[in-house]
N, C-alpha and C positions, 0 to 999 in steps of 0.2 A: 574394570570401570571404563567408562567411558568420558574420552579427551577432546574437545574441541569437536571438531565438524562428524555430521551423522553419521553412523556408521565404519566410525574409525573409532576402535579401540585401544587401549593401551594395557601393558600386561604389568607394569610395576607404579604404584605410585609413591614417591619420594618426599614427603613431607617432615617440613620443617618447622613446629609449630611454637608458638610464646603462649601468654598468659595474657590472655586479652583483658583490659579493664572494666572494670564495673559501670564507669562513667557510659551515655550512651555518647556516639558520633565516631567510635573507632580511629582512624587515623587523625582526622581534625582534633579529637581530643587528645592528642597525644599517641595512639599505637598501643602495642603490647610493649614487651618488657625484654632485653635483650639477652640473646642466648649466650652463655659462655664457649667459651674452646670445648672445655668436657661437656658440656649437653651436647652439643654437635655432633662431637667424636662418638660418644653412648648414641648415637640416634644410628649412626652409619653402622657401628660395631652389631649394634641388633639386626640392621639389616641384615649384614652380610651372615649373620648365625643364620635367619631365617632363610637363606637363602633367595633372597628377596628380586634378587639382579641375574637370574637366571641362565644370561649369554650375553655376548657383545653385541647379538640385534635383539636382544627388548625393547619394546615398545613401550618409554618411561615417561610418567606426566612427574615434574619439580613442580612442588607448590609449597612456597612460603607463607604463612597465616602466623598475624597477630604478632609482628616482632618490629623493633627498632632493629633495622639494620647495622649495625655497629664496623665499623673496621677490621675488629677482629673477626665478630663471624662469618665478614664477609672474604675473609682471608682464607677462613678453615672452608668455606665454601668453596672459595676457588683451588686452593689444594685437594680438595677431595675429586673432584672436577676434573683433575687433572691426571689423578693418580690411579683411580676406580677405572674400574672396566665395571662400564656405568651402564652401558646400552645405548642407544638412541632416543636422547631425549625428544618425543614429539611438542609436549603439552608444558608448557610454563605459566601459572598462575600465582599472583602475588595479590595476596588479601589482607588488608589492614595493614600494610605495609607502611613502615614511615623511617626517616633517615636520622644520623644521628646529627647535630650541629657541624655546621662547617670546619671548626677547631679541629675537631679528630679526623680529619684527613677524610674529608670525605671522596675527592677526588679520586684518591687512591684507592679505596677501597671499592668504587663503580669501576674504574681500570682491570682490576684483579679481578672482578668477582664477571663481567660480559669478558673478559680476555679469556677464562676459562671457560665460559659459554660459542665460543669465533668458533672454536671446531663443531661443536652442535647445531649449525646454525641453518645446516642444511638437511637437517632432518625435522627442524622444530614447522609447525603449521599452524598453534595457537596459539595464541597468546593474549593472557589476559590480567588487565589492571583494576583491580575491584579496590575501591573502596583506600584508596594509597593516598598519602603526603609524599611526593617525589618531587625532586630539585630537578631546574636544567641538566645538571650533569650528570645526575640518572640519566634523562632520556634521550643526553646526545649519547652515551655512550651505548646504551640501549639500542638506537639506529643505527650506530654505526658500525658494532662489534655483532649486533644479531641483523637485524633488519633487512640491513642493505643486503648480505648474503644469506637471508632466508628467502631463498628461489620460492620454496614450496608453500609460502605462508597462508592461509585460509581464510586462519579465524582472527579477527584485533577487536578485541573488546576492551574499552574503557569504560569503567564507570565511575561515578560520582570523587573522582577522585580530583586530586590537587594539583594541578600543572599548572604550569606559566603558559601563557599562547605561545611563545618558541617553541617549550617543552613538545605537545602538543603538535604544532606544523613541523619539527624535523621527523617525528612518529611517522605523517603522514607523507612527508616527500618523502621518506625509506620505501614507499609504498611502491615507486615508478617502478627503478631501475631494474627489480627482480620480480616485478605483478607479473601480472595474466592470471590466477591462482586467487586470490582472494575471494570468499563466497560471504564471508559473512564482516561488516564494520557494525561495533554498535557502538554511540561515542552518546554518554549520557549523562546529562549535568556534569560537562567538564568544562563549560564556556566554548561551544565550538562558534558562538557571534563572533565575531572578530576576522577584520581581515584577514590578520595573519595565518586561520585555522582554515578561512571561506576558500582561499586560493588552491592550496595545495589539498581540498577534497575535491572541488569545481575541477581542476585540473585532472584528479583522478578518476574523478568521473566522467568527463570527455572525451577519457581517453580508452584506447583498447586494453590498458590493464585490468579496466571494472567491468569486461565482457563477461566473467564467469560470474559474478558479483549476484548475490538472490535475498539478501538483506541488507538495509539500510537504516536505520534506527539511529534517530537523534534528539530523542525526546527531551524536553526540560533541559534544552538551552537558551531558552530567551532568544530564539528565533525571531525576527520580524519578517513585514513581507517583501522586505528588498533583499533580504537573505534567503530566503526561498524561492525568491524569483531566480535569480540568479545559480542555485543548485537546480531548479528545474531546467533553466535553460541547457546547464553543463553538462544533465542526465538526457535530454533531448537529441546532444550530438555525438551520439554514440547508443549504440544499441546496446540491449541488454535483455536477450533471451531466456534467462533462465530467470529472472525477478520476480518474488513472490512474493515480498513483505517491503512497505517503505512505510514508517512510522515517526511523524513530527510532532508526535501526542506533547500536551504538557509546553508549550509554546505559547508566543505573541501574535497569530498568523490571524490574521482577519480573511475579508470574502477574497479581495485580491488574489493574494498568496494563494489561500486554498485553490481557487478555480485553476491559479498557472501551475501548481505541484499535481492538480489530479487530472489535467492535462495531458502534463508531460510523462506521467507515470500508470498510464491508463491498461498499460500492459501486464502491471503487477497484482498478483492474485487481491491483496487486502494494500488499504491506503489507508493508517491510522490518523484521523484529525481530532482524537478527543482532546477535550478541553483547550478548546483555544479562542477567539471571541469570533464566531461566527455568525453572521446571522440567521436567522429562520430561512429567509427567504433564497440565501445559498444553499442552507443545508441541505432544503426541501430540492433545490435543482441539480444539486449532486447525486443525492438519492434517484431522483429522475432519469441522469445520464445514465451514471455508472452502477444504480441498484445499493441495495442495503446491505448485502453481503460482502460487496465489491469496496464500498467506504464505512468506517466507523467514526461515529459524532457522538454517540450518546453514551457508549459504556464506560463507566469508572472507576472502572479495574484498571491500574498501573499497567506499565509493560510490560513487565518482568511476569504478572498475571497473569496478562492473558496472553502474551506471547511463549512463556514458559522463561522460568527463572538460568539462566546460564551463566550464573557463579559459581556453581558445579561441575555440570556437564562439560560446560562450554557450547550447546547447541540449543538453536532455537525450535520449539515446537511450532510450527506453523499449523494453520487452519488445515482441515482435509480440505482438497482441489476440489472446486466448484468445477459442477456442468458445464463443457463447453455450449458456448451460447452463439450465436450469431453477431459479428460486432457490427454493432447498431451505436454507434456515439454520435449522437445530435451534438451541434455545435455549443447552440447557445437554447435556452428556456422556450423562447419566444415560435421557433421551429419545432418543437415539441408539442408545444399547445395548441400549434395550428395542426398539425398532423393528427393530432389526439377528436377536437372538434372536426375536420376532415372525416374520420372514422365514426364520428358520431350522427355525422349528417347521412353519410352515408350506409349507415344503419337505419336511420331514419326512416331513409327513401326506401329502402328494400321492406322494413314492415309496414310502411304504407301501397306498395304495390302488391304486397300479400296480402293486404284487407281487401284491395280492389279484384283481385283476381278470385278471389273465394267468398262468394257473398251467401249466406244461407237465409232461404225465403222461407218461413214456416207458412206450409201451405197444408191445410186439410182437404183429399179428395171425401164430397158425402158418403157417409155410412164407412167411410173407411179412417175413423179419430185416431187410430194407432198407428197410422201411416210415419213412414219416414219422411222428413221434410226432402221438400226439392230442393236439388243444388243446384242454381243459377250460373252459367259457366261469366265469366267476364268479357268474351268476344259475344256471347249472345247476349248480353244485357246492351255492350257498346252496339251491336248492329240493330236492336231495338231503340236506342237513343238515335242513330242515324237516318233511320223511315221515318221516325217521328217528326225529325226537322227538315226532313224533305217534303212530308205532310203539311207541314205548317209555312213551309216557302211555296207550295204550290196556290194555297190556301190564300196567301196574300197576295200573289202576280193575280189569280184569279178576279181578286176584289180591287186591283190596282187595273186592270181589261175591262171590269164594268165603270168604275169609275170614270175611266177614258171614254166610254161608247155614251154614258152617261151627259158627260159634257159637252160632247160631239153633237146630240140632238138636240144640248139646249142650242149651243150654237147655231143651228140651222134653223132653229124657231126665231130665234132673234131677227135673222133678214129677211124672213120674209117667206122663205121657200116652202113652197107648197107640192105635195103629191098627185096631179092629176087623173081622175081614174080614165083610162083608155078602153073604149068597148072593141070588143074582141069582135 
């Protein structure tokens, strides 16, 4: 099967599965059902018959589905953890996961169960929260027992699950100390609004850890556009070469927001903006800058749709790479539509000098009706309008000379003056 980021496989997968409930909403409803010591122990015993853990470098995905976490099995969890020649776990995925009450030691039982996780911590690179009710003390212990010393970490996927904004921002500061490595964050309907979550992703995004980083999905957090302004700014001061997917689908983001995220993210192959309150008249000038392949406004397929579902795999299917293009990013609308009318005038003029320059005269020579028409060239029509108007300026000096000679003799009948004839 395949674990977290493309390409990387995994050769044993370790699942630990409950009895999901009838009811719908998984973890908010309550979770599955909690496993005892002997379920546990029968799950590992089968393994190992089957041979399941092959070497000490397996390349192992743990995925927990559908259980109240309980104290105990988070004990026989960490005793096994500890005791197996387990392999190398790359992939940890925890699905409908929920916790027991505080009473049964809850603390104790996140200590035990990431304490036996500290040694894995440097082969793990995915990891993913689907669909979980988890307490702070899950996920400081989670940061601080895996996080912080997963050098190698890729993939962080939350989704629609239950965290406190603490919960949540210690996740994200674990992200510094041991980044450069992260490719994919996808953090969805977990409340990422909130200072507390804005800081410590802005942060990570400004900085050289989210240089390898080629997704970013934050769909359906109740986004506004001071919250996207501000992720756009913290993506802006820092490059990010490899970016191929940034998607704030399922948000609060009006024209503002939208114009400063596809801006700032102008270099990533697709920019998802569906369903958010856009106007016509932005959509239509985003479309304009960046192309219709390059932004999406209109489709209403989920993300998980159309980006490809990664509650499995762990990986996102991205778009096939668009043709490179020429970067051509107009600023603003306004610069667009002059350049656009510009080309259109100048279309204009070019098929109006082609009328002028090829004029066809239909001329019949006699007895010859089948003839081909004469083609009039345009320098010999213009040098025929030229003699014409030289004709017609000579034409008037000439009758402006008699009018003169004209006046002239009345003038001299006036005083008087006479021609005397002289005999020769």
């Amino acid at each position: 099967m395949r674990g977290g980021d493309a390409g990387d496989e995994v050769d044993v997968l370790l699942r630990v599965q409950g009895e999901p409930l009838a009811t719908s909403g998984g973890a908010a409803a309550g979770g599955g059902v909690p496993l005892t010591d002997v379920d546990v122990a029968r799950e590992w015993v089968r393994l190992r018959n089957l041979h399941a853990v092959p070497s000490s470098s397996a390349r192992v995905a743990l995925e927990i589905r559908d259980v109240l976490l309980t104290a105990a099995l988070a004990s026989a969890l960490a005793e096994f953890l500890r005791e197996s020649v387990l392999g190398q776990i790359h992939v940890i995925r925890l699905v409908n996961v929920s916790i027991w009450p505080e009473s049964h030691g809850r603390d104790t039982l996140y200590r035990h169960f990431f304490g036996a996780l500290e040694a894995q911590a440097q082969y793990v690179h995915t990891l993913q929260i689907l669909a979980c009710s988890l307490s702070p003390g899950f996920t400081q212990w989670c940061a601080e027992k895996l996080l912080f010393k997963a050098g190698s970490l890729r993939v962080l996927h939350v989704h629609k699950s239950r965290l406190s904004s603490m919960s949540l921002a210690s996740v994200l500061w674990s992200l510094l100390p041991g980044g450069g490595f992260l490719r994919e964050l996808e953090l969805i309907a977990c409340g990422v609004n909130n200072a507390l979550v804005l800081d410590p992703l802005n942060v990570f995004l400004s900085s050289p850890f989210s240089k390898e980083l080629r997704s970013l999905v934050l769909d359906a957090n109740e986004l506004d556009n001071d919250a996207v302004e501000s992720i756009a700014s913290a993506f802006q001061k820092h490059e990010h070469p490899h970016i191929d997917l940034v998607s704030v689908a399922k948000n609060h983001i009006s024209d503002r927001g939208a114009r400063s995220l596809a801006t700032a993210c102008r270099d990533a192959r697709l920019i998802d903006l569906r369903e958010n309150s856009l106007g016509e008249e932005c959509k239509t000038s985003l479309h304009l800058l960046y192309g219709v392949k390059h932004v999406r406004l209109h489709n209403r397929k989920s993300s998980r749709e159309l980006h490809g579902d990664a509650s499995l795999t762990g990986s996102i299917q991205l778009p096939p790479p668009r043709p490179q293009e020429p970067e051509e990013h107009w600023k603003t609308l306004a610069e667009t539509q002059k350049m656009r009318s510009e080309s259109a005038l100048v279309e204009k003029v070019n098929n109006d000098l082609a009328n002028l320059s090829l004029s066809i005269v239909s001329a019949t020579a006699p007895g010859q009706e089948d003839s081909q028409p004469i083609v009039e060239r345009h320098g010999e029509s213009s040098s025929k309008r030229r003699y014409s108007l030289i004709h017609l300026v000579c034409v008037a000096a000439l009758f402006l000379i008699i009018g003169y000679f004209l006046s002239f003799l009345e003038s001299i009948r006036s005083t008087g003056f006479t021609f005397d004839a002289v005999p020769i």
